[in-house]
SEKE-638980 format. One record per residue: x, z, y of N, C-alpha, C, O in turn; residue in one letter. Coordinates in pm, whole numbers, plus 32768, in hexadecimal, padded with zeros to 4 digits. Each point is the difference from the previous one (the first is absolute). Layout:
XZYXZYXZYXZYA/...
! end
This chain:
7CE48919781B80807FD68039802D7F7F7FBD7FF07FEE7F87X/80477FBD80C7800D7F997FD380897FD67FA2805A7FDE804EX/7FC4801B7F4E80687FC07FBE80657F9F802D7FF07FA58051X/809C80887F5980857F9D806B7FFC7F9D7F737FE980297F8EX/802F7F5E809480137FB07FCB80897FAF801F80177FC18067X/8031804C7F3D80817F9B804780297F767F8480207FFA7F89X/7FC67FAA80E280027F817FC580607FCD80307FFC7FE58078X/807B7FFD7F3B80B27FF980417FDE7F6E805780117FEB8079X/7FC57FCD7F357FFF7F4D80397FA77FE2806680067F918035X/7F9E80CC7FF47FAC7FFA80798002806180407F98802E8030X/80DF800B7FE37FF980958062805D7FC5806F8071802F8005X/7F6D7F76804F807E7FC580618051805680737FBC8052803EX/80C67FA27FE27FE7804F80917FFC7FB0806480327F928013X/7F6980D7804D7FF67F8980718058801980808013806A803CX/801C7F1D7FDF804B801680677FB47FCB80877F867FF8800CX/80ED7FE180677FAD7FF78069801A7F9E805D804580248060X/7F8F7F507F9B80207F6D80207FE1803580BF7FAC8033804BX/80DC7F937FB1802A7FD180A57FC37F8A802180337F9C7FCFX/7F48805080947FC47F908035805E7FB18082800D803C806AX/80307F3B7F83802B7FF580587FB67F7880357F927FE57FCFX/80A97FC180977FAD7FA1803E80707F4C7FF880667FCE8030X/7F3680197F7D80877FA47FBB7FFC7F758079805A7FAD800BX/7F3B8054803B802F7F90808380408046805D7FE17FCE806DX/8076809C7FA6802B8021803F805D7FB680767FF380158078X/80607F9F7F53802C7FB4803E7FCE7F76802380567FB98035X/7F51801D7FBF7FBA7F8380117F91803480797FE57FAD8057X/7FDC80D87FB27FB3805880688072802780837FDD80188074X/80A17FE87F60804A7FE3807A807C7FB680498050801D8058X/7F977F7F7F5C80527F857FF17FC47F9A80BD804F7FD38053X/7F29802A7FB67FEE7FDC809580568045807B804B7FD28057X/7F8580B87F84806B803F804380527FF0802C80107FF48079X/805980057F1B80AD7FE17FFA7FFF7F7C805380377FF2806DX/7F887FB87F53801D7F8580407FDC7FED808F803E7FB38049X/7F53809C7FE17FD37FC8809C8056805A806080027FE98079X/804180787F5380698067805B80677FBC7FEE80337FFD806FX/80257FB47F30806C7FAE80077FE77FA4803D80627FE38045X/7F287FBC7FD180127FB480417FE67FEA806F7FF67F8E802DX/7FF980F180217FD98055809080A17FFD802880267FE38072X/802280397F37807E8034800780557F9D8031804A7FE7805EX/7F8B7FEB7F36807D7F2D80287FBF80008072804D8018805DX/7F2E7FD47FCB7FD37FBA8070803E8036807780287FB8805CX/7FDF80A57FA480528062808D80A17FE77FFD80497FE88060X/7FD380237F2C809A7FE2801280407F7E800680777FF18018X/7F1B7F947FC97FFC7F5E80287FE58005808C80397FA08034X/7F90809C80187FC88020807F8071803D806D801C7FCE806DX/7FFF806A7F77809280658033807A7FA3801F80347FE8806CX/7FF97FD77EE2805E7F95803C80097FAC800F80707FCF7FF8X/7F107FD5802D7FF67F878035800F7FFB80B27FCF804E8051X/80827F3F7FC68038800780627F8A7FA480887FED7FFF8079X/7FE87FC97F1B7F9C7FB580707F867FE97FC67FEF7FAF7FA5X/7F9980AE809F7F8D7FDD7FD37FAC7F71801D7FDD7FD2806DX/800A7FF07F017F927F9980457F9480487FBB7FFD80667FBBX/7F8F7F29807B7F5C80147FEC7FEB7FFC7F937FAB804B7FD0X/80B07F457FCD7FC67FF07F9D802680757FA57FBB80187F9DX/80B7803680828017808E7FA77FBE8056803F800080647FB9X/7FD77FA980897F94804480697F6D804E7F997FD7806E7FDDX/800A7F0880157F9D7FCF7F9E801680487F5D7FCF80567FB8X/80A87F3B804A8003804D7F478017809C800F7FF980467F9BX/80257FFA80F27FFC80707FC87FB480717FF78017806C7FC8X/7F757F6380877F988033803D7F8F7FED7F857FA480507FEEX/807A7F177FAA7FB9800A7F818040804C7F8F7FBB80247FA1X/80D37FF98066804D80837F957FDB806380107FD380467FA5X/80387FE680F27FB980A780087F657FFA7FC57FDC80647FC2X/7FCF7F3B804B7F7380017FEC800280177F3B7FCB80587FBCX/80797F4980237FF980077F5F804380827FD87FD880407F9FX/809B7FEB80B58035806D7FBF7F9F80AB7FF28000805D7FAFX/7FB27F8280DA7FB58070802B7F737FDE7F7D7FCD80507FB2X/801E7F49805C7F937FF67F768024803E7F907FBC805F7FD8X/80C97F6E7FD8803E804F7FA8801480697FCA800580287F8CX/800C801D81117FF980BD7FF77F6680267FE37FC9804F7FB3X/80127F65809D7F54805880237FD67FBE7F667F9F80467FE4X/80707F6F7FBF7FCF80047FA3803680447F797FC580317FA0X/80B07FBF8078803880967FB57FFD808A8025803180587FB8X/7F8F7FC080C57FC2809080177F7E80277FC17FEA806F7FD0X/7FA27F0480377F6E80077FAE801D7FFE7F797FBD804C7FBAX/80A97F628006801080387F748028808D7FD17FE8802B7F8FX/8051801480CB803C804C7FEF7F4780667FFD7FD880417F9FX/7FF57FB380B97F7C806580337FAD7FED7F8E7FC380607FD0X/80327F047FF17F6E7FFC7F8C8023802A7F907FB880077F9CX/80E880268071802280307F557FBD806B7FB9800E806D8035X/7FB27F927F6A7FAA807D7FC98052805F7FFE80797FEC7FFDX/7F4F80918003804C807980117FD580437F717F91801C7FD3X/80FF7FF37FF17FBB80417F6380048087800F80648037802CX/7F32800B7FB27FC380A3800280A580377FA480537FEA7FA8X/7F73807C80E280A180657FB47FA8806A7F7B7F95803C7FF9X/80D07FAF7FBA7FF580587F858025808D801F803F800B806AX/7FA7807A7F488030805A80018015802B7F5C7FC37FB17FB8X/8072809C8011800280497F767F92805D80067FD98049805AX/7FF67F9E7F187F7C80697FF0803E80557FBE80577FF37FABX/7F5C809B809A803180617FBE7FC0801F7F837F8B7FE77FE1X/80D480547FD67FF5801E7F7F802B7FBB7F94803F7F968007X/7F9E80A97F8580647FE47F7680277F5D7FA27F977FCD7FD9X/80B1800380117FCB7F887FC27FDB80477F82803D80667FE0X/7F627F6B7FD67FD7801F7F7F7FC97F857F9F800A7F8E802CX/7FBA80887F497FCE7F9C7FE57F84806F7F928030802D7F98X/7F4C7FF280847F9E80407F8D7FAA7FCC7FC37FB57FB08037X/8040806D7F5B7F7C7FA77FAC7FA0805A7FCF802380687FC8X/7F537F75804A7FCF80897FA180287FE57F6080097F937FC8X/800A80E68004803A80137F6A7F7F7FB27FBB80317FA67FBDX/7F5A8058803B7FE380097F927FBA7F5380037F997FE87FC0X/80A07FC48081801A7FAE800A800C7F9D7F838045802B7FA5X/7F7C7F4C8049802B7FAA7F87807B7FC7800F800D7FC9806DX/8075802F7F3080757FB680257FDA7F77803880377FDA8067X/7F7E7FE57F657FD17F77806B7FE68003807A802A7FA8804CX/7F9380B77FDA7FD7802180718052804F80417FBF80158067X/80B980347FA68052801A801D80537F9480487FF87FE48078X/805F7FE07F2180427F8380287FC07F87805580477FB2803FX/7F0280427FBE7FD47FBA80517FFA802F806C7FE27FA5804DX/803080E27FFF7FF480328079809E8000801F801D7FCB806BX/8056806C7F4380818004800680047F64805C7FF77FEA8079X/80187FCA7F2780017F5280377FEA7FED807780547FCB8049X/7F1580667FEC7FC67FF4807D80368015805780107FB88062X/802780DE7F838022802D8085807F7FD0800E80147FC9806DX/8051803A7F3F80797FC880107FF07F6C807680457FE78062X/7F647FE17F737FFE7F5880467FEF802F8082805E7FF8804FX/7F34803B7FD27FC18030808080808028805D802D7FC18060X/800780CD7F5F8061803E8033808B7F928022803E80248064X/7FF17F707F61807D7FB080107FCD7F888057804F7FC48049X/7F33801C7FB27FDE7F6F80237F8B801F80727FB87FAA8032X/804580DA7FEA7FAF7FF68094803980718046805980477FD3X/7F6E7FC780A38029808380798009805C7FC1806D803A7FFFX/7F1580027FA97FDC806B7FB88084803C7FDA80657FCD7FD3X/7F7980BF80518077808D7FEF7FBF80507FA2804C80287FA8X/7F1C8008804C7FDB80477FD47F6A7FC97FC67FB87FB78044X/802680767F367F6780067FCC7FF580277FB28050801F7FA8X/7F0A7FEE80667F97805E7F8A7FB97FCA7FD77FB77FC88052X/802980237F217F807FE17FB97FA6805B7FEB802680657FC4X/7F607F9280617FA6805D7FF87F927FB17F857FD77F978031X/7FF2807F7F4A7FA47FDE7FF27F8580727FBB802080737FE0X/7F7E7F6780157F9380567FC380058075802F7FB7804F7FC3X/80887FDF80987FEF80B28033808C801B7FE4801F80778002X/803C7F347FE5807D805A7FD0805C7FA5802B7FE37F898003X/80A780AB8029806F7FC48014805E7FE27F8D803780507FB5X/7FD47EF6804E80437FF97F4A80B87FCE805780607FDF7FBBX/7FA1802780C580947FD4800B802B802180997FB97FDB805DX/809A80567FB180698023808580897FC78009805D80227FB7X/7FAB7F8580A9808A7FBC7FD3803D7FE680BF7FBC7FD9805FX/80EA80567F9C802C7FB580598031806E8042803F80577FC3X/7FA57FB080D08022809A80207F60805780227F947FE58035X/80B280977F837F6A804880007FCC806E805E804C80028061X/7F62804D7FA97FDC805180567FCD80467FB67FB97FDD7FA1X/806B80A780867FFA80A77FA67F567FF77FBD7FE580157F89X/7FC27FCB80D87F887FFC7FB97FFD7F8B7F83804E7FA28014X/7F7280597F867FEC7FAC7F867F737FFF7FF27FCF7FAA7FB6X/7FFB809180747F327FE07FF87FD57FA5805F80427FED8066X/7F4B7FD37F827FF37F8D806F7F3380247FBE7FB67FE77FA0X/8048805A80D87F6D7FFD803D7FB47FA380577FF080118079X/7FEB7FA17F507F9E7F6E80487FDA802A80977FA48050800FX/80867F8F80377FF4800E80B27F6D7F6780367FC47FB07FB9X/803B805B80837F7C7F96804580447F757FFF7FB77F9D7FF3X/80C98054801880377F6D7FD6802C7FBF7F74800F7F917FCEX/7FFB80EE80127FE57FD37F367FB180007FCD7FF27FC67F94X/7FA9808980B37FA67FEC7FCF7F837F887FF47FBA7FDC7FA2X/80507FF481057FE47F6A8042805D7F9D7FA77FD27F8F7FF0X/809980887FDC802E7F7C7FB37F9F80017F647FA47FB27FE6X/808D80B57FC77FA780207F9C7F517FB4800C7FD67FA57FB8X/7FE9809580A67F987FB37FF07FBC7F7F80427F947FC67FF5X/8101802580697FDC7F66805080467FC47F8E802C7F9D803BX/7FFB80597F5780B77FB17FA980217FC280787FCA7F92800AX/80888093806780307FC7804F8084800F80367FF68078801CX/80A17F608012805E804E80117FE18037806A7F8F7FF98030X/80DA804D80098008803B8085806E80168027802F80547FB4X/803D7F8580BE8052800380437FFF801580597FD77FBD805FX/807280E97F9D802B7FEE80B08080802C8026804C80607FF2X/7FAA7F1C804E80927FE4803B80498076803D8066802D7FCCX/7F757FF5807F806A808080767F9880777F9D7F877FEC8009X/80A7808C7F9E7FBA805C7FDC8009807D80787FB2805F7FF7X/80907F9E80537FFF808A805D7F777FE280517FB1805D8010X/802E7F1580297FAA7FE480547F60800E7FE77FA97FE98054X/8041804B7F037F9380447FE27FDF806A7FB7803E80297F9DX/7F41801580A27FED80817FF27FDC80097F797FD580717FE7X/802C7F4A7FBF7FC480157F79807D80137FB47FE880237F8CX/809A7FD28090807D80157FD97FF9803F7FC380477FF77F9BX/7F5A80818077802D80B27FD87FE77FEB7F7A8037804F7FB3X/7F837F59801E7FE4800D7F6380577FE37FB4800C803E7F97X/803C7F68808780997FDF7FC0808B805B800780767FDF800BX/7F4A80A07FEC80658088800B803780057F6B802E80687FD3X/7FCB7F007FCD801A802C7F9D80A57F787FF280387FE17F97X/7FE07FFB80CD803D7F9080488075808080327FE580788006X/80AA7F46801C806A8013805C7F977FFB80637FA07FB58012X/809E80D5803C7FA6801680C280207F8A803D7FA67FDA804BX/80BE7FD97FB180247FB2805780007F637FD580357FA08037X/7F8480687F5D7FC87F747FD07FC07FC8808E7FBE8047804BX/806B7F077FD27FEB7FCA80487F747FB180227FB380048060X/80517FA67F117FA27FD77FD47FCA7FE97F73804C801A7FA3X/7F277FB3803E7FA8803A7F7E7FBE7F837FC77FA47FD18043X/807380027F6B7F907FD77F987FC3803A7F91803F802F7FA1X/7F2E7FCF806C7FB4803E7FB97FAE7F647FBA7FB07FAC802AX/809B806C7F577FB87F737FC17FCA803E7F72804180467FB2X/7F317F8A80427F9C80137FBB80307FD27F4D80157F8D7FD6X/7FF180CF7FF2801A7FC87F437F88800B7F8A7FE080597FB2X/7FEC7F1780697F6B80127FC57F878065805980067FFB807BX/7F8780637F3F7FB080238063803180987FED7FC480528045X/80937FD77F73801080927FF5808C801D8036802480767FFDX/80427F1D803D80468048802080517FC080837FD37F97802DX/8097809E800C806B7FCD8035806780308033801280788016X/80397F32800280B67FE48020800B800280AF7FD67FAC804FX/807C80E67FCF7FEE8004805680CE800080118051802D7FAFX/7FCF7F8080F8807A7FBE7FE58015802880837FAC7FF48059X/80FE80537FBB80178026809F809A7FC98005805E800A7FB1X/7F907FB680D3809D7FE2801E800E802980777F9E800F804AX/811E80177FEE80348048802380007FB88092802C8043805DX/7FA37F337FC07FEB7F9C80AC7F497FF87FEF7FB77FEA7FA0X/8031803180E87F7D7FC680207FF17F71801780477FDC805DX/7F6F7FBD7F697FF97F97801B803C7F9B7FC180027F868011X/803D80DD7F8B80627F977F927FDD7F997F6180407FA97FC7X/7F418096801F7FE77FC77F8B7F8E7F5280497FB97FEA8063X/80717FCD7F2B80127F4C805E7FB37FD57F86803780107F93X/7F367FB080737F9D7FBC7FCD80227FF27F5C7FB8801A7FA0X/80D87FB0806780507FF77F757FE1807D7FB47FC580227F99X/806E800680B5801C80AF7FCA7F61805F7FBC7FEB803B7F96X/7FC67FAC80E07F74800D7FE57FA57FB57F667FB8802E7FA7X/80827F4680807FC17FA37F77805580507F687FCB80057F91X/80B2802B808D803080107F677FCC80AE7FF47FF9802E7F8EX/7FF0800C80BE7FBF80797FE27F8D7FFD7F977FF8802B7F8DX/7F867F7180EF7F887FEA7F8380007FD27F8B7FC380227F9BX/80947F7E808080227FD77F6E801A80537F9E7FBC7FE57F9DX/809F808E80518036804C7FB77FCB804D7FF4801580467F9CX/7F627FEC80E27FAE803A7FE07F7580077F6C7FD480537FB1X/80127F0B80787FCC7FB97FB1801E7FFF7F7D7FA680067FACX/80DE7FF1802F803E80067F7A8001806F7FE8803E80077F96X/7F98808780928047808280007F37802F7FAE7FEA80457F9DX/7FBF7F8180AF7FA580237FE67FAD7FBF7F7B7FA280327FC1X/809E7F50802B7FF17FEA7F5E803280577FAF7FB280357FB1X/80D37FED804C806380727FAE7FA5806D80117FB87FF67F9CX/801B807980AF7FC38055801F7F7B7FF67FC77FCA80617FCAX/80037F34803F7F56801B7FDA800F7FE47F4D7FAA80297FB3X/80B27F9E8029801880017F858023804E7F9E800D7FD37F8FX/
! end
């Protein structure tokens, strides 16, 4: 069973950032403008008392620009990325270390996960190395053993990561019963040749190249500390 470790200065709580869409108004700013000026145009139209050709004209090129306006603040509106809805994973927040653990090595995994956990998607992870689980951090799931499934095991001996994006959409999921059920999505990143860091957040599709590069990295650093 794995040991509680509580480290006051790296035990954060996490809260839960509202994504909003900061061109919001600049994505419908065409809009506004080509319906107002639909608007004047009809009501310049209405009370003018005598039509000539030449307003004829300009107005026949207002409706044209105004109708551009809309229709291009409708396509902005359509190419806007759609950010994956989040849900809460079930289960506990916690933070475990195995006990018998070196204080260096403690605080070098403490560190880790803290970063991971504040500075990426990541809700939940496990360090697995040498046959044994040395860390559980974030929110947890009743199981605490982590039995190598065919995709940890493919990272382990490809050293390769593995991400997948939408986790419901594969059948190899089942191995990550040691994960919140409703973990979205997974990184399984390789720590040296004996172990790895396996990482779940609460949106499919959410962890962003950035996010990916500072994983290995820390992976990397995690597996000097470790093999040492």
């Amino acid at each position: 069973m794995l040991g509680l470790c509580w480290v006051s200065f790296l035990n954060p709580t996490y809260g839960i950032m509202t994504k909003s869409d900061p061109n919001v108004v600049i994505r419908r700013l065409p809009i506004i403008v080509g319906g107002l000026g639909a608007i004047l145009l009809f009501i310049n139209r209405i009370f003018t008392p005598q039509l000539t050709n030449s307003q004829s004209r300009t107005d026949v090129l207002g409706v044209i620009l105004s109708v551009f306006l809309m229709l291009t603040g409708f396509l902005w509106q359509q190419v806007q990325a759609r950010i994956p809805d989040s849900v809460e994973l079930i289960g506990e927040e916690g933070f475990e270390l195995a006990p018998d653990l070196s204080e260096a090595l403690k605080t070098e995994l403490a560190w880790a996960s803290h970063i991971l956990l504040t500075n990426t998607v990541t809700k939940t992870l496990v360090v697995y190395y040498d046959g044994r689980v040395l860390l559980r951090r974030g929110i947890l799931a009743e199981k605490s053993e982590l039995t190598p499934g065919a995709i940890v095991k493919r990272v382990l001996e490809k050293q390769k990561a593995v991400y997948l994006v939408d986790l419901k959409v594969y059948p190899g999921r089942i191995e990550f019963d040691y994960l919140p059920s409703n973990t979205q999505g997974v990184i399984c990143q390789p720590i040296g040749d004996k172990g790895v860091m396996v990482l779940g957040a609460n949106a499919p599709r959410s962890y962003t190249k950035q996010d990916e590069n500072w994983i290995a990295a820390i992976a990397n650093k995690l597996a000097v500390t470790v093999d040492g």
